[in-house]
C-alpha positions as a printed Julia matrix, in Angstrom:
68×3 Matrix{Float64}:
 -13.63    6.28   -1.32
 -11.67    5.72   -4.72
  -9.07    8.37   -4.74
  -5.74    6.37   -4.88
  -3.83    9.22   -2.55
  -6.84    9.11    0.03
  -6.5     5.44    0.11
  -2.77    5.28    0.3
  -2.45    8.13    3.23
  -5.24    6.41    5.11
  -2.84    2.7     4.9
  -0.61    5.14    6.09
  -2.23    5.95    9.01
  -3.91    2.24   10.04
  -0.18    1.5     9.68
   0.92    3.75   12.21
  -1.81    2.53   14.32
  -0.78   -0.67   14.22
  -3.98   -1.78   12.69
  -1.99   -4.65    9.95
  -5.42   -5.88    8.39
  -6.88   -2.68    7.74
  -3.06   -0.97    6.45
  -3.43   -4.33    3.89
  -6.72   -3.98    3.01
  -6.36    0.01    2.7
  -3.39   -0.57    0.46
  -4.5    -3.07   -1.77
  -7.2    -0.49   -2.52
  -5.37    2.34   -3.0
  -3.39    0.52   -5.54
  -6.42   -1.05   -7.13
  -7.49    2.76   -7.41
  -4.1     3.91   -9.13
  -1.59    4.56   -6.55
   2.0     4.41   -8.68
   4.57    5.79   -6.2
   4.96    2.22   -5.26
   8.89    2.3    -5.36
   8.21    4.99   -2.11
   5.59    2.43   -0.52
   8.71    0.1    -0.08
  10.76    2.66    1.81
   7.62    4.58    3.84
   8.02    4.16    7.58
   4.47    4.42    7.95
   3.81    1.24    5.79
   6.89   -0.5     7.5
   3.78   -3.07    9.6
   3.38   -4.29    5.65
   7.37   -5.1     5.07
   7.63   -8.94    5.34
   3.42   -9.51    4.08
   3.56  -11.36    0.88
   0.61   -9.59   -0.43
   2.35   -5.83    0.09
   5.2    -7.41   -2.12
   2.81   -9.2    -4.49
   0.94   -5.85   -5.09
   4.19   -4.24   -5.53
   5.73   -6.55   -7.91
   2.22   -7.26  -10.2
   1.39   -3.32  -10.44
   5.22   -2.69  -11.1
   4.74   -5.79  -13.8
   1.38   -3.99  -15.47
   3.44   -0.75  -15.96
   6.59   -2.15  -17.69
């Protein structure tokens, strides 16, 4: 339940479902957990529900921020 990669692939998948809420919440946890590939995240079609939600770009921009 804490592996960044699990987390990510199953935002992945709620995204492809459609499911926005759980894709968010997924995300945000993956993250939280580790994920880094976040300059992928912005380009993955699977994550593409997430686009124009200020928190996707907030997570994005503050993890981006903690590694610089």
């Amino acid at each position: 339940p804490n592996d960044a990669n699990v987390l990510y692939n199953a935002a992945c998948t709620y995204g492809i479902l459609g499911m926005k809420i759980d894709a968010l919440e997924t995300f945000r946890r993956s993250v939280n957990a580790g994920y880094s590939n976040l300059n992928w995240c912005l380009k993955d079609p699977d994550l593409k529900i997430l686009y124009d939600e200020p928190e996707f770009k907030n997570l994005i921009a503050n993890r981006d921020a903690k590694d610089l």
